[in-house]
Residue frames as qw, qx, qy, qz and C-alpha x, y, z in Angstrom:
[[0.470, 0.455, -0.524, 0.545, -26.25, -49.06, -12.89],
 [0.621, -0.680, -0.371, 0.120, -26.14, -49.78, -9.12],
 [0.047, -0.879, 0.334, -0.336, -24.27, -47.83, -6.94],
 [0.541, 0.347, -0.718, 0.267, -21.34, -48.97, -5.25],
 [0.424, -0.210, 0.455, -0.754, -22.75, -48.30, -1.93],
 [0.894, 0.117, 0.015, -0.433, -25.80, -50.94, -2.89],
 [0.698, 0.475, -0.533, -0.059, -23.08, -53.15, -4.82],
 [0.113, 0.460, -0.784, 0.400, -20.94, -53.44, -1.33],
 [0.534, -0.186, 0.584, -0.583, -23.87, -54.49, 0.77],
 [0.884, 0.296, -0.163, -0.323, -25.05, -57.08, -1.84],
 [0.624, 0.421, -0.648, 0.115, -21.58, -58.55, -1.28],
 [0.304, -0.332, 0.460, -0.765, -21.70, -58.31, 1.90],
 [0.795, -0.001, 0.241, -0.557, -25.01, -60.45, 2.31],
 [0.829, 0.416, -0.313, -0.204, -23.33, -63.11, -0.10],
 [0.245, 0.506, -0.734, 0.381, -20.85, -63.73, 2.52],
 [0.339, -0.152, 0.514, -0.773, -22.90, -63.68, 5.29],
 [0.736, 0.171, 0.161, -0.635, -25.66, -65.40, 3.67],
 [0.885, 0.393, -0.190, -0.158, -24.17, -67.63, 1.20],
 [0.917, -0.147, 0.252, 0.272, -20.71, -68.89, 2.37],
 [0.710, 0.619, -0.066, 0.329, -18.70, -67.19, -0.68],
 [0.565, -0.307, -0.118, 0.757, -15.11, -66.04, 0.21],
 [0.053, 0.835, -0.086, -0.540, -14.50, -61.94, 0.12],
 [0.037, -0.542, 0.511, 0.666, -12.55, -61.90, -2.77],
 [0.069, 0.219, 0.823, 0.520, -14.93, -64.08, -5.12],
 [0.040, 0.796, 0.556, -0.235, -17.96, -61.81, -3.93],
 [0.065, -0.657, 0.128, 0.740, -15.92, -58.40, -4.76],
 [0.181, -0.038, 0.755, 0.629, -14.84, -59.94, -8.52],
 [0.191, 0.569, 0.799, 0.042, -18.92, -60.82, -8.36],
 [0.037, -0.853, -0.470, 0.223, -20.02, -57.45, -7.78],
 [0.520, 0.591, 0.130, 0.603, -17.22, -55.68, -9.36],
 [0.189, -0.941, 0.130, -0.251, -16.06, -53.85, -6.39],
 [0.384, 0.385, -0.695, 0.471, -12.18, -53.90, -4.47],
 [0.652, -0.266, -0.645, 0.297, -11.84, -55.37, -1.01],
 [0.230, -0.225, -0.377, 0.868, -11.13, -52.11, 0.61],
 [0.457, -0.184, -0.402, -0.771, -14.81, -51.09, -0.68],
 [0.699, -0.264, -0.639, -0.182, -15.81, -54.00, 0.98],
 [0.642, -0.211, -0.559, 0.481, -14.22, -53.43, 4.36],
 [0.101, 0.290, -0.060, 0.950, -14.35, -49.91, 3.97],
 [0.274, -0.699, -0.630, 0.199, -17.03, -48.63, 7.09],
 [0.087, -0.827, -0.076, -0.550, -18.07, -44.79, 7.48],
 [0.367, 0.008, -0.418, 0.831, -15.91, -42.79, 10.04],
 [0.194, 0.010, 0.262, -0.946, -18.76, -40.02, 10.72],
 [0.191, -0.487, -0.850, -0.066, -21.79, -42.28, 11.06],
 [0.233, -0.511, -0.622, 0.546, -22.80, -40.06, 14.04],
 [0.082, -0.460, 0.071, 0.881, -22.58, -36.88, 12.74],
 [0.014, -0.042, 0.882, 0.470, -24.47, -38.13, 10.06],
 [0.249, -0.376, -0.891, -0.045, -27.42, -38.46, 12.22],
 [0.058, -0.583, -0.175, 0.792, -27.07, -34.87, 13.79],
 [0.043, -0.056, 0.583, 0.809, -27.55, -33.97, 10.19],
 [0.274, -0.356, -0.783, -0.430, -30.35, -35.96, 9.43],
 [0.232, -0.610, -0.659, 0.373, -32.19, -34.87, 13.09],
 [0.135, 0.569, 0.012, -0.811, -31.56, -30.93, 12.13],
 [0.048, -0.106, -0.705, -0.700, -32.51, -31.82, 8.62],
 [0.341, -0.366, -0.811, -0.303, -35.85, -32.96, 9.99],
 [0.123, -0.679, -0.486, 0.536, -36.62, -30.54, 12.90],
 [0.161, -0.182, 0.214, 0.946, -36.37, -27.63, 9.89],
 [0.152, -0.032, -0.367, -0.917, -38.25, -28.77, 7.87],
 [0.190, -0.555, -0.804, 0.098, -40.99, -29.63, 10.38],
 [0.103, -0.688, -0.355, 0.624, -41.14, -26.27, 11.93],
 [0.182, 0.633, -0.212, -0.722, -40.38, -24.37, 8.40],
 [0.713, 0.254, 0.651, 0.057, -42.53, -26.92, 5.85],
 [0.439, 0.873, 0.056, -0.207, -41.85, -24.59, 3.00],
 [0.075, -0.796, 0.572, 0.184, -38.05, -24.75, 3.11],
 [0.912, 0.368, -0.111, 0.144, -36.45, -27.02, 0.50],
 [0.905, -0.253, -0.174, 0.294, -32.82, -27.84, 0.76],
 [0.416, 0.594, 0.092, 0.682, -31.14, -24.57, -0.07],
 [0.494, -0.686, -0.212, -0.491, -32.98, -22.99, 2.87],
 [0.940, -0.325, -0.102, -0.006, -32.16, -25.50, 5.17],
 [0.713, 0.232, -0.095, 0.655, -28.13, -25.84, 4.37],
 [0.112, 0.649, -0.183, 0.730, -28.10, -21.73, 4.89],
 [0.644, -0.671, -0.044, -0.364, -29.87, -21.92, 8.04],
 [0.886, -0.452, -0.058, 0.085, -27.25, -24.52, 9.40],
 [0.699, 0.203, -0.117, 0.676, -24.09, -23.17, 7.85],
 [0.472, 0.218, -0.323, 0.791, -24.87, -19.48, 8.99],
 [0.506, -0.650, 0.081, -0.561, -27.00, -19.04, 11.83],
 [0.900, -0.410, 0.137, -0.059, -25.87, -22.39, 13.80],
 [0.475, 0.774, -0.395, -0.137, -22.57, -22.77, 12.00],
 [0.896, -0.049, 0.399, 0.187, -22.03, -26.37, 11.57],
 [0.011, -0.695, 0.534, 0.481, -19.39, -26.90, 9.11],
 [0.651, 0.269, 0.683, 0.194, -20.77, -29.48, 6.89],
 [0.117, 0.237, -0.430, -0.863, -20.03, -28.57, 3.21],
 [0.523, 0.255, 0.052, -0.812, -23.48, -28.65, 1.19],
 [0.569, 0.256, -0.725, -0.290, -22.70, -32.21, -0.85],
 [0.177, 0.079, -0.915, 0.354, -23.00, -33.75, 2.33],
 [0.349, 0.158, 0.637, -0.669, -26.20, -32.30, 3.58],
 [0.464, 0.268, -0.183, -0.824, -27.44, -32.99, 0.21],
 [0.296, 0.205, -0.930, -0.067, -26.83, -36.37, 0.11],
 [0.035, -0.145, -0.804, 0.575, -28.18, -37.12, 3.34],
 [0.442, 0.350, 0.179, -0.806, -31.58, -34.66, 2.49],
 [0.613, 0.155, -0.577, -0.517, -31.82, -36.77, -0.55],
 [0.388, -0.180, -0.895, -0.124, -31.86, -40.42, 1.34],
 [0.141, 0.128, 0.725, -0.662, -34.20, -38.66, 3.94],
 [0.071, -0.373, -0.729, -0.569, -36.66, -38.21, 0.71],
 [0.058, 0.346, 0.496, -0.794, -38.72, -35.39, 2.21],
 [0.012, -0.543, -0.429, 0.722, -42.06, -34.20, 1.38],
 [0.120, -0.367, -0.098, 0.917, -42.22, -31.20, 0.17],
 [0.589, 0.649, 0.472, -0.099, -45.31, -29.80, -1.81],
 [0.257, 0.357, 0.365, 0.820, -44.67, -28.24, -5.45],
 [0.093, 0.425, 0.231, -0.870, -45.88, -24.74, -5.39],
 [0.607, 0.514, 0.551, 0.253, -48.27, -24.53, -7.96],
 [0.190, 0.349, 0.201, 0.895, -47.88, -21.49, -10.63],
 [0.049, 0.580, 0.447, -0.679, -49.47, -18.52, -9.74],
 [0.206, 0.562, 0.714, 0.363, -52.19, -17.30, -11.97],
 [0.115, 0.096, -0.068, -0.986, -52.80, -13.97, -13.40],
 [0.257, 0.658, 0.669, -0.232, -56.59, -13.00, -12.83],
 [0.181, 0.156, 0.308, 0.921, -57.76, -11.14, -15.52],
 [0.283, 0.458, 0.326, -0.777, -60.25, -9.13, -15.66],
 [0.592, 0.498, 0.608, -0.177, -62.99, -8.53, -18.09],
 [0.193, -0.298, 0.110, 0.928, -61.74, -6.57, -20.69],
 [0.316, 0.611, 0.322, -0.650, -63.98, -4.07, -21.70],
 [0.631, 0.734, 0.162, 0.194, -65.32, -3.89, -25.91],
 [0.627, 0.150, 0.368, 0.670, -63.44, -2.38, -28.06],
 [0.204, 0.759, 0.147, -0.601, -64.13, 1.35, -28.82],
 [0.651, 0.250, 0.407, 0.590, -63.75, 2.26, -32.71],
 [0.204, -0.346, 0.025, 0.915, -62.30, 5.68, -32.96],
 [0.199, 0.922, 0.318, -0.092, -65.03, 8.50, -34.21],
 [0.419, 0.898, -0.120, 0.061, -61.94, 10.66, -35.78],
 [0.732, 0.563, -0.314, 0.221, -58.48, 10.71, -37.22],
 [0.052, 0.754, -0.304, 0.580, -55.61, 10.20, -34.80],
 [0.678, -0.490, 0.054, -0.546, -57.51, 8.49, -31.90],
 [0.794, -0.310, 0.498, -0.159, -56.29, 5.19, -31.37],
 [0.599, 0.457, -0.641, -0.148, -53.51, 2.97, -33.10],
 [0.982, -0.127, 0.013, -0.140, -52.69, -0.72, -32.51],
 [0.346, 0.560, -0.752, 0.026, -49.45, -2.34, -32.11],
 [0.931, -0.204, 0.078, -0.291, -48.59, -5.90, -31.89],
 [0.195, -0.469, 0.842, 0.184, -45.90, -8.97, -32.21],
 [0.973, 0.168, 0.121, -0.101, -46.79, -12.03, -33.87],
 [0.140, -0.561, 0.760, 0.296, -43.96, -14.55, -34.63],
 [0.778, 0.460, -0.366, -0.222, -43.21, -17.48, -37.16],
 [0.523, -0.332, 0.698, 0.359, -40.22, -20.30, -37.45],
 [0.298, 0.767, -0.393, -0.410, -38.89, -20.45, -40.30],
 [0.964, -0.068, -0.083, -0.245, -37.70, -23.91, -41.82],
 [0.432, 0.369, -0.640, 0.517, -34.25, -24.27, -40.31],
 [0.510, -0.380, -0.701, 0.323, -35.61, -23.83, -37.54],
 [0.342, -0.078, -0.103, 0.931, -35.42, -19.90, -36.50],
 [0.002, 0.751, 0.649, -0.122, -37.92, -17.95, -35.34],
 [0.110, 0.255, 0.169, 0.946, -38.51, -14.75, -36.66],
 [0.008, -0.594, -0.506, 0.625, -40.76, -11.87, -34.99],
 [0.012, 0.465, 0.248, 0.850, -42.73, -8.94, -37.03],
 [0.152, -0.496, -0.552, 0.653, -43.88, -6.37, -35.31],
 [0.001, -0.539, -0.659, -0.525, -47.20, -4.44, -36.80],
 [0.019, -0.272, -0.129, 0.954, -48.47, -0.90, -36.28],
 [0.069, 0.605, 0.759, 0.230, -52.77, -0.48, -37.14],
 [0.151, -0.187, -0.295, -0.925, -55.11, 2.36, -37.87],
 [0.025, 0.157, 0.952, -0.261, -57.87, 1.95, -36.44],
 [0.182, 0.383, -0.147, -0.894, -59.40, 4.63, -38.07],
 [0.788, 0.406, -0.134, -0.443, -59.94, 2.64, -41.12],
 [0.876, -0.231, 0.390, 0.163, -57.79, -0.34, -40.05],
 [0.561, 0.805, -0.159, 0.110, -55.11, 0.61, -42.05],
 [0.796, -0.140, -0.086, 0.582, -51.20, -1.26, -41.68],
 [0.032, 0.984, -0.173, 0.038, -49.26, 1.93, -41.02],
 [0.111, -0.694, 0.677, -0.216, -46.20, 0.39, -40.07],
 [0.986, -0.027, 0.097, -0.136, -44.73, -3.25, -39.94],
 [0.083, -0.638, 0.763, -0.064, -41.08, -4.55, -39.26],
 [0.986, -0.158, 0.052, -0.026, -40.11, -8.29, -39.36],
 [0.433, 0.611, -0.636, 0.186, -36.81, -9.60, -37.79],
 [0.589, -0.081, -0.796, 0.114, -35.17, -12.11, -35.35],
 [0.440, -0.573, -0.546, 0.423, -35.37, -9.75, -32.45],
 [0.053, 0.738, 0.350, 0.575, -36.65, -6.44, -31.09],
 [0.408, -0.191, -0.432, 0.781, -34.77, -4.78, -28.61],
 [0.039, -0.800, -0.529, 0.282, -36.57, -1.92, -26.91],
 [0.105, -0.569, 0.175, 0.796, -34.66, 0.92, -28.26],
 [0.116, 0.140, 0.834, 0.521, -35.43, -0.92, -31.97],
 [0.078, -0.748, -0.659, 0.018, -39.76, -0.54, -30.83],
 [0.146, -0.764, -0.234, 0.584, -38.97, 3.29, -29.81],
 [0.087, -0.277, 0.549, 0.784, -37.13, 4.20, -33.14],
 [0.041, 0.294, 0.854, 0.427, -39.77, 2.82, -34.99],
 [0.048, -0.723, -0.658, 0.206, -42.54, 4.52, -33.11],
 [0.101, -0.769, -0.119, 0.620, -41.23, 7.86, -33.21],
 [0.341, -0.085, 0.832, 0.430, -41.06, 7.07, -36.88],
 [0.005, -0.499, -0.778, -0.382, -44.26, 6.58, -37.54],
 [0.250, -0.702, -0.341, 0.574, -45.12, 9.50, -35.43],
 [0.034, -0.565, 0.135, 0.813, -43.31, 11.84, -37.00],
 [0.127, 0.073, 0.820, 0.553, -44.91, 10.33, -40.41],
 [0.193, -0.487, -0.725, -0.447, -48.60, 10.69, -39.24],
 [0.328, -0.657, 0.133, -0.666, -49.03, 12.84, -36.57],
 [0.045, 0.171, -0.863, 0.474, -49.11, 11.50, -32.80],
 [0.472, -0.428, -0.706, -0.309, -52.24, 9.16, -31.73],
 [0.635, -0.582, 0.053, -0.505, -54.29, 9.36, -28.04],
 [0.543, -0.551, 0.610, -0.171, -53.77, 6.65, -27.55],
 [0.337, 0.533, -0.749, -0.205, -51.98, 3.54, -28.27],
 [0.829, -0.153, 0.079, -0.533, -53.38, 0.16, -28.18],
 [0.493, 0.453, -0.711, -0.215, -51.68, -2.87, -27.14],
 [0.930, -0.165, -0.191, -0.266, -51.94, -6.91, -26.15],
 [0.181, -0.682, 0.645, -0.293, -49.54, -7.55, -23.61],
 [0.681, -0.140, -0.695, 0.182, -50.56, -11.21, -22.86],
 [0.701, -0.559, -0.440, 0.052, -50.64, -12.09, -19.13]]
């Protein structure tokens, strides 16, 4: 799909270039005569845009268009409304680098210890599934480590934190309280 903008100047060139009258170029191109004739009123201003657009983001090479827009609506307060400077930011096609992600360094993590007596050290984890409708389901799994032994194991769609605390203090009050409690955040 072209844009009318593109469409007008294609007629345009078909006059100019070819001879055709205005009104059998519009029909061509599928645009009205006052499209055709129709000429931007704020050309200039247009270009103030596009010059602060492009001293920003020389001096601030980080700033993407969001940045930019604040900066001119309220520290310098131009009144352009934001469709305009976007427009304009878009046919200046800047730049800008992607950020990559930022990576979590891990560390090494140290062995495993395996608890010398009762009590010492329990596991807890997530693991999830999908189901075949689609729908993922979550269980959420409480170890021994003692003598690796499931103490505890839930499985639903979600696990709100108050849901993980009920459950712990559960199994607590079932087997006594551990040292400590082992678990696998992820990153």
């Amino acid at each position: 799909m072209v844009r009318p903008s593109r469409r007008r100047k294609m007629a345009k060139k078909a006059v100019t270039d070819r001879g055709v009258c205005i009104g059998a170029a519009c029909d061509a191109f599928l645009i009205s005569e006052s499209c055709y004739r129709y000429e931007r009123k704020l050309e200039a201003e247009n270009d103030e845009v596009a010059n602060w657009l492009i001293k920003l983001t020389d001096n601030h090479r980080n700033w993407g268009f969001g940045l930019c827009y604040l900066y001119l609506r309220n520290v310098k307060y131009f009144k352009w409304n934001h469709k305009r400077v976007y427009r304009i930011n878009k046919e200046l096609e800047p730049n800008l680098r992607i950020k990559p992600r930022k990576r979590f360094v891990r560390e090494k993590p140290e062995a495993l210890t395996v608890p010398q007596a009762i009590n010492q050290v329990w596991s807890m984890d997530f693991m999830h599934d999908q189901l075949q409708d689609g729908r993922t389901f979550r269980l959420f799994n409480f170890i021994y480590d003692f003598n690796c032994e499931a103490i505890g194991m839930e499985v639903d769609f979600s696990f709100p934190s108050e849901r993980v605390i009920r459950e712990l203090k559960q199994i607590i009050s079932w087997r006594g309280k551990p040292e400590v409690i082992r678990c696998d955040n992820g990153p």
